[in-house]
Each structure stands twice: as C-alpha cells, then as structure tokens.
N, C-alpha and C positions, 0 to 999 in steps of 0.2 A: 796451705802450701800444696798446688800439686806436683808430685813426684813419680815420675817414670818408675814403673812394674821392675825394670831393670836396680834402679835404685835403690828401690823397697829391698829385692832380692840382695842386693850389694852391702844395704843396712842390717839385716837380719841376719845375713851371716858374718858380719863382722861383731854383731850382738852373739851368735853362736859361740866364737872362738876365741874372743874375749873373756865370756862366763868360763871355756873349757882353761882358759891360761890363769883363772884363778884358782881353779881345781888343784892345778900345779905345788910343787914346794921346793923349799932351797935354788940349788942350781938349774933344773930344768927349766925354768922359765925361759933362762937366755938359751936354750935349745930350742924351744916353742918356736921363736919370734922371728922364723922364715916365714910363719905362717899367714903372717900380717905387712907379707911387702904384697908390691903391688904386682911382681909375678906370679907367686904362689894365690893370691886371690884371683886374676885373671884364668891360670888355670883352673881353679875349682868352679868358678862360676860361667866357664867357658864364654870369654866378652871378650873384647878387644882389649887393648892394653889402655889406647890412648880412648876409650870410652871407661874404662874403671879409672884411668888417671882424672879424667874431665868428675867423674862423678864422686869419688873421694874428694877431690878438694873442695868441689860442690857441697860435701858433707862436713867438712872442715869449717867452713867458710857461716855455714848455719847451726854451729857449734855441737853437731851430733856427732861427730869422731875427732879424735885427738891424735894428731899427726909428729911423730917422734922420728928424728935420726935425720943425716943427711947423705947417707948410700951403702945400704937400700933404704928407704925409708918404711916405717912401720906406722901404718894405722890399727887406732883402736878406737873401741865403741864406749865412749867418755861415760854414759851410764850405770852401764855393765861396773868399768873400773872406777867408777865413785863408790857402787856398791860393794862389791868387793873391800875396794881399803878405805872404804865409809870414810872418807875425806874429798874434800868439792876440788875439783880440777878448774884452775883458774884461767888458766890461755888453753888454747888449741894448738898451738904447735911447740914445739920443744927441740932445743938441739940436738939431742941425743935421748935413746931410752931409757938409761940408764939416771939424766938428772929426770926424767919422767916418773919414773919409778924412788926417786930419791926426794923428793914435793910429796908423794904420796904417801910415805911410810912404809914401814914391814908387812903389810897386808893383815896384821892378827886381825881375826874377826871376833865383833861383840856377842857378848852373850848369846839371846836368841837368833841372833844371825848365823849362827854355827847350826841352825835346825831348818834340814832338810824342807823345803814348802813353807821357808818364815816370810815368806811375799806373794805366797797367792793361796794356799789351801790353809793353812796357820795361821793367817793374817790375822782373821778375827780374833782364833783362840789367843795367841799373842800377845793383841790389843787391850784382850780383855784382862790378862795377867799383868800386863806391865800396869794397868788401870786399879787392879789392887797390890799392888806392890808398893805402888806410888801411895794411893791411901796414909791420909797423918792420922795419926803420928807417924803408927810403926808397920803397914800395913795391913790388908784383913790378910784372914788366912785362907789358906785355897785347897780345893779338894779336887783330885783329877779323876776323871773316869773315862773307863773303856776298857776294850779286850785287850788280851795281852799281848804284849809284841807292838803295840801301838804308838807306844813313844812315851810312854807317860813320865818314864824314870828320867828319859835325857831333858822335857821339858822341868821339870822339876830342880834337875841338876844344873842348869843351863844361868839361872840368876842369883848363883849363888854368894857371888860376890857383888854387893849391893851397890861400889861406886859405879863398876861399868854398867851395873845396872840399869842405874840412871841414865848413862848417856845412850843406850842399848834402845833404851825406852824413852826417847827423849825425842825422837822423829816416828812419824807414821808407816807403818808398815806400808810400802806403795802394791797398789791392785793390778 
C-alpha cells in the first residue's frame, strides 16, 4: 500500500498519543480526548482540516485507526489501544467513546506488559521467561542477572500470579 509522507506523519502520531492516553489513569482520560479530534490534530501536524479529514477516514477505512464519537469525533490508533487493553477492537468506528472504551475493558495491564521495553528491548528476555514458566509440569526455574538498578526485582515480580500469566504469555511479544 503506498501512503503519502503526510499520512505516514498523520499515523505515527495518532500512534504517539494513543500510547500517551494509556499512560493516563481514572478520569483523565476523558480530559485527554480533545486531543484526538480532528482539530487538535490539524493543528499539531499543521495540515488542512479537509486533508487530515480525507486521510483519517482513509485510515479508518484500512482498519489502522478507530474512529469514536459523533461531535467532535475522536480518532484512535487501533494498535496502540489493542495493546494497551490487550483486547482485539472489532469495527472501526463506534458511536461514542465512551461504548469504545466500554468493548475494551478497564485497561489493567497483564503481567509483563506492565515492564517498561516489554515489546521491543525485553522482548526476547520476556519470551524467554514466559518459555520457562510455561515448562510442564511446574516450570524450570530461572536466574536473573545484571547490574543493579536493572530491572531484575520488577521482572521477577511481574508473573507472579500464574493465571494471567498464562494469558500474559500466551501471545508474542510484537518487534
């Protein structure tokens, strides 16, 4: 699929501000979520209005953002918010954000999802834990190393309840 530089830029930061609206907690969110109409992206990305309209729905339409609300409306970066509340986003568009976010869940995050770099610099280490965790019967056991300050305690801590474990560990860390 070729996609206009403009587009790309249009995607990547709807992918930006997405990931930052999961950072979020409680009520802020619904504070956030000026930040996802089509004004507020127009100005940051300085474009026309009716060129980010033409190319949001453009992204809507090839199921890379999820389009919420009927004034303003709110696009999101459908990836991003699968990751986030690790549940599959089933249509692209939604009446309101609120049943958008009510399909999705509470956003708790699983186990090693809660570790900083669990999708691109962790990945491996990750893969490789959740690979003896998983081990029958009862797992092997595992030894962590490195300097301190590293992370060793949070990954250690991180599966310690073995149901979500499972499901924690149940998909591929994406690269």
């Amino acid at each position: 699929m070729n996609i206009p530089e403009t587009q790309k830029d249009l995607l990547a930061y709807l992918d930006r501000i997405t990931r930052e609206l999961g950072s979020t907690r409680g009520g802020r969110i619904q504070n956030r979520l000026d930040h996802f109409t089509t004004a507020s992206i127009t100005d940051s990305l300085a474009i026309s209005r009716s060129l980010a309209s033409q190319y949001l729905n453009e992204l809507v339409r090839a199921g890379l953002v999820v389009k919420a609300g009927a004034r303003p409306v709110c696009y999101f970066h459908r990836r991003s918010l699968e990751r986030f509340f690790q549940s599959r986003i089933e249509r692209s568009t939604y009446p309101s954000v609120e049943q958008l976010f009510a399909t999705l869940g509470n956003g708790e995050r699983l186990d090693f999802d809660r570790a900083i770099g669990h999708e691109l610099s962790l990945a491996p280490c990750i893969s490789q834990l959740c690979a003896a965790l998983k081990y029958p019967p009862a797992g092997l056991p595992i030894l962590l190393c490195g300097a301190s300050g590293t992370g060793k305690g949070l990954l250690a801590e991180l599966p310690s309840n073995t149901a979500r474990t499972s499901a924690s560990c149940s998909r591929k860390p994406s690269l």
